[in-house]
C-alpha positions in Angstrom: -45.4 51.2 112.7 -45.9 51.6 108.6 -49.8 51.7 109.1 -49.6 54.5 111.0 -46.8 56.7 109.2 -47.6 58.4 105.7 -44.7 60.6 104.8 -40.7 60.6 106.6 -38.4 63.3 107.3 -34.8 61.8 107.9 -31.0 63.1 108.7 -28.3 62.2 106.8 -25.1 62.7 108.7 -25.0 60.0 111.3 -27.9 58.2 109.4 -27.3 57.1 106.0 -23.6 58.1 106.3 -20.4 59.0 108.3 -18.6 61.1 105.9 -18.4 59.8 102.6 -19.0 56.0 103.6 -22.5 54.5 103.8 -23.7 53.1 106.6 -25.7 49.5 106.5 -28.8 49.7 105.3 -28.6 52.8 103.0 -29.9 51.1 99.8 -32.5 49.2 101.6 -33.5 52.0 103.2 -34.4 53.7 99.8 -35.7 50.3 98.5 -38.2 50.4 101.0 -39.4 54.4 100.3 -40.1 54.0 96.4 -41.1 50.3 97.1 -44.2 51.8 99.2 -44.2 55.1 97.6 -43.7 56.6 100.7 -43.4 60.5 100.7 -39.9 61.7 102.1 -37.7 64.6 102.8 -33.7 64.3 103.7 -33.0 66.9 106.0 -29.1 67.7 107.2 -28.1 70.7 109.2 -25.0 70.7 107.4 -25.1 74.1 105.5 -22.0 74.0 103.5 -23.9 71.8 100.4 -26.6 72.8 97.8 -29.8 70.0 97.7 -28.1 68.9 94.1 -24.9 68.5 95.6 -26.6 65.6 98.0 -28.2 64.4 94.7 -25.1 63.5 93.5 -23.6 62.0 96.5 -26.5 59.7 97.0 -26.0 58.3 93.4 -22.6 57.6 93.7 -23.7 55.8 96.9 -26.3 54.0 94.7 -29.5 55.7 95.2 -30.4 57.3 92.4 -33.7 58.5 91.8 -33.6 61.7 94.6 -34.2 64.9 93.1 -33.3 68.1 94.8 -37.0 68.7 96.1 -36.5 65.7 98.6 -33.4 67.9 100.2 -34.0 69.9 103.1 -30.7 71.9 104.3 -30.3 74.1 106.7 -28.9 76.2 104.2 -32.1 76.4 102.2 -33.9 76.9 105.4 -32.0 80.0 106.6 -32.2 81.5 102.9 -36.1 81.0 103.0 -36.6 82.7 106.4 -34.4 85.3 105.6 -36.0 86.5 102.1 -38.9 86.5 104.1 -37.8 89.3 105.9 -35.1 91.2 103.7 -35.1 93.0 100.5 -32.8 91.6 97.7 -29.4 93.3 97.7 -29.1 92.9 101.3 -25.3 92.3 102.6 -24.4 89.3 103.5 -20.7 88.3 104.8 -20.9 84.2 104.9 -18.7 82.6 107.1 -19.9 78.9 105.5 -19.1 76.5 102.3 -19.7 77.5 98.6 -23.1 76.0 99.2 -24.4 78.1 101.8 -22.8 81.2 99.4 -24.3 80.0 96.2 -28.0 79.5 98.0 -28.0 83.3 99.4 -26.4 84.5 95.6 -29.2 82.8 93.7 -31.9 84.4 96.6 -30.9 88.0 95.5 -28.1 88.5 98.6 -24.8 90.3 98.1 -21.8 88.8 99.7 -20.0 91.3 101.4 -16.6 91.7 103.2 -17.6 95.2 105.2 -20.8 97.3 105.7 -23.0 94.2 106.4 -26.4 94.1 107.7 -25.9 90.5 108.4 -23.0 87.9 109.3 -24.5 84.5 108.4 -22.5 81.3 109.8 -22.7 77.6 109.1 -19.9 74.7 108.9 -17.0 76.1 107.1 -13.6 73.6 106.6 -11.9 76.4 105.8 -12.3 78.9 108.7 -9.5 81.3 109.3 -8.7 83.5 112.0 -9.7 86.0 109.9 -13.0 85.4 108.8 -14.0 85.4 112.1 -12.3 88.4 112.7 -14.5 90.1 110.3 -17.6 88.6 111.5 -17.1 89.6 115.0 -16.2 93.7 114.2 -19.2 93.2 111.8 -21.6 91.6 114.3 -19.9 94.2 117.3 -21.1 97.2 114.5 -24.6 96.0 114.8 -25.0 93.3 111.6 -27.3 90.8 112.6 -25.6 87.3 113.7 -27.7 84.2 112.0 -26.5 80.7 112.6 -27.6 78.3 110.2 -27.5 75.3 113.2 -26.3 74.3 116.5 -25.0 71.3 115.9 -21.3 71.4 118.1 -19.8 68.5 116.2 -21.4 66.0 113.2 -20.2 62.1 112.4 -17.3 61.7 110.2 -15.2 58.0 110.1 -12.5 59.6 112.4 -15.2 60.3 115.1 -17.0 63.0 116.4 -15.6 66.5 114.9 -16.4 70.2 115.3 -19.4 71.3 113.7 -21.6 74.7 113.2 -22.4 75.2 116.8 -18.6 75.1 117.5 -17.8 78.0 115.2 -20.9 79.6 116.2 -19.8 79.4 120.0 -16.3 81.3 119.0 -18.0 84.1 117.5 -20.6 84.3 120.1 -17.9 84.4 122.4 -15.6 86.9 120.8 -18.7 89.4 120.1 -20.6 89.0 122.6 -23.9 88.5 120.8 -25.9 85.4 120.8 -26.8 84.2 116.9 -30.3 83.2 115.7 -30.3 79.8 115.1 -32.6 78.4 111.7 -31.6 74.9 111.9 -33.0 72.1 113.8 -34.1 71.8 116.4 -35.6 75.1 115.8 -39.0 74.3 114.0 -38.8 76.2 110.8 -36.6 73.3 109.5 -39.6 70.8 110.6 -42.2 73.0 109.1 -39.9 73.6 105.9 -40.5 70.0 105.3 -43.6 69.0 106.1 -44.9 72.1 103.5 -42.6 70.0 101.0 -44.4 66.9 102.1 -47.8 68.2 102.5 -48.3 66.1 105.4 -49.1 66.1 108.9 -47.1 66.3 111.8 -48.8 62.9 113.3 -48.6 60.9 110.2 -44.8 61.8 110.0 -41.9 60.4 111.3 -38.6 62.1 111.9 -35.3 59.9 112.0 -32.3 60.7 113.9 -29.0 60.4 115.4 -29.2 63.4 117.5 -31.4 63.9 120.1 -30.9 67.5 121.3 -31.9 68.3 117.6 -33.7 65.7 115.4 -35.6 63.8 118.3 -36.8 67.2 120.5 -37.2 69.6 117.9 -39.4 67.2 115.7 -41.0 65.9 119.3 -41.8 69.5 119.9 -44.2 69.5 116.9 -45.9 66.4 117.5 -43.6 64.2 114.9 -43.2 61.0 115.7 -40.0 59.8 115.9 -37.1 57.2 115.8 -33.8 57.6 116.8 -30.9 54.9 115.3 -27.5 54.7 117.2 -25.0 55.1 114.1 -24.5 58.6 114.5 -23.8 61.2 117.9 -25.8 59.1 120.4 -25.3 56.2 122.4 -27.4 53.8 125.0 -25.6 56.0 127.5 -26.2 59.3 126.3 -30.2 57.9 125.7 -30.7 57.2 129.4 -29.1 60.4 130.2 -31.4 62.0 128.1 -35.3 63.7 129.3 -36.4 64.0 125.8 -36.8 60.1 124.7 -37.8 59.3 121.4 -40.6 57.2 120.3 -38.5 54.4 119.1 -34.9 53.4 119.0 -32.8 51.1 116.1 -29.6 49.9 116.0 -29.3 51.3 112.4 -31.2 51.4 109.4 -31.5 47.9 108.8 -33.4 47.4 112.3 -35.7 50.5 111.1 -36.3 48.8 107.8 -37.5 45.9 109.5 -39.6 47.2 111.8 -41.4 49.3 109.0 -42.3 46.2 107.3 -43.9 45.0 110.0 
């Protein structure tokens, strides 16, 4: 598999980690990447962090060495498209973390609380009845509704707990407007990092713990990929699945291995 792979894009959630603990293999993992030089972005849907704030968890994990330019969020993601297509000064109410906030402050965006022209929504551990609320009089008085992913729940040590697509769903529900959605599996993530990589889609390959979102979204652009069962899926929900990735691990250690060879 190494010969024919120049450059990887991998998760984080469900992949190296579940919540702040590790999973087997992380260090190894990294060994292998500088070992070969091997080009690499980290790319989470999680919103709620800045690229340096993943910096700094990886060290205190014991990877140093990543910089924020290896980070792909789909906070950075959202910001990207959406300077592309508004002015600077544009209103923004965030229902999201501080890093989703400080992203669109640095991009020129003005966080608002009324008289939006857009409502943009990623994981947020502190969501109140009313934020959303506010977002949904803002979105039913014609704000645009952006959703930085659709993941409904991510990986922590307790198990499987709500994530974007859940808060997304409520909103959706209470205004009656479906959001845009930035984040995998929606390709602009994908392409986001293969610009960073300057690769090509078919050298590339794209690890995951979801399918609906790592595995189809990168499939859909001719990525390879590998999917490792420490994360959302399991052997059950893979022979459920029509989308199939190219190759399945155990964890990271499996994937290590199989690189080597």
């Amino acid at each position: 598999m190494s010969k024919q792979i120049k450059a990887i894009i991998a998760d984080m959630d469900g992949v190296l980690w579940r919540g702040s603990q590790p999973l087997p293999g992380l260090t190894e993992f990294f060994d292998f990447l500088f070992e070969r030089r091997m080009d690499f972005a980290l790319a989470t849907n999680n919103s709620r962090n800045t690229p340096s704030d993943y910096v700094t968890k990886l060290a205190a994990l014991g990877v140093p060495g990543i910089e924020p330019r290896h980070i792909v969020t789909s906070g950075t993601a959202t910001v990207s498209a959406l300077r592309a297509e508004y002015r600077a000064g544009t209103g923004v109410y965030v229902v999201g973390g501080d890093g989703l906030k400080q992203l669109l402050i640095k991009a020129g965006f003005e966080l608002v609380e009324r008289d939006a022209e857009l409502v943009v929504c990623g994981i947020d551990f502190d969501l109140t009845y009313s934020k959303v609320k506010t977002a949904t009089l803002l979105i039913r008085s014609g704000a645009r509704f952006i959703g930085t992913n659709p993941d409904s729940s991510f990986p922590s040590p307790e198990g499987l707990v709500p994530g974007a697509g859940s808060l997304l769903a409520l909103i959706e529900s209470a205004s009656g407007v479906k959001p845009t959605i930035i984040g995998k599996p929606a390709r602009g993530m994908f392409k986001a990092a293969l610009r960073q990589l300057d690769a090509v889609a078919e050298e590339t390959l794209m690890i995951g713990d979801r399918i609906g979102t790592d595995i189809a979204g990168a499939s859909a652009l001719g990525i390879k990929t590998a999917l490792v069962l420490t994360g959302v899926e399991t052997d059950a929900s893979l022979r459920e699945s029509e989308v199939q990735p190219d190759a399945v691990f155990a964890g990271l250690p499996e994937l290590v291995a199989a690189l080597r060879g």
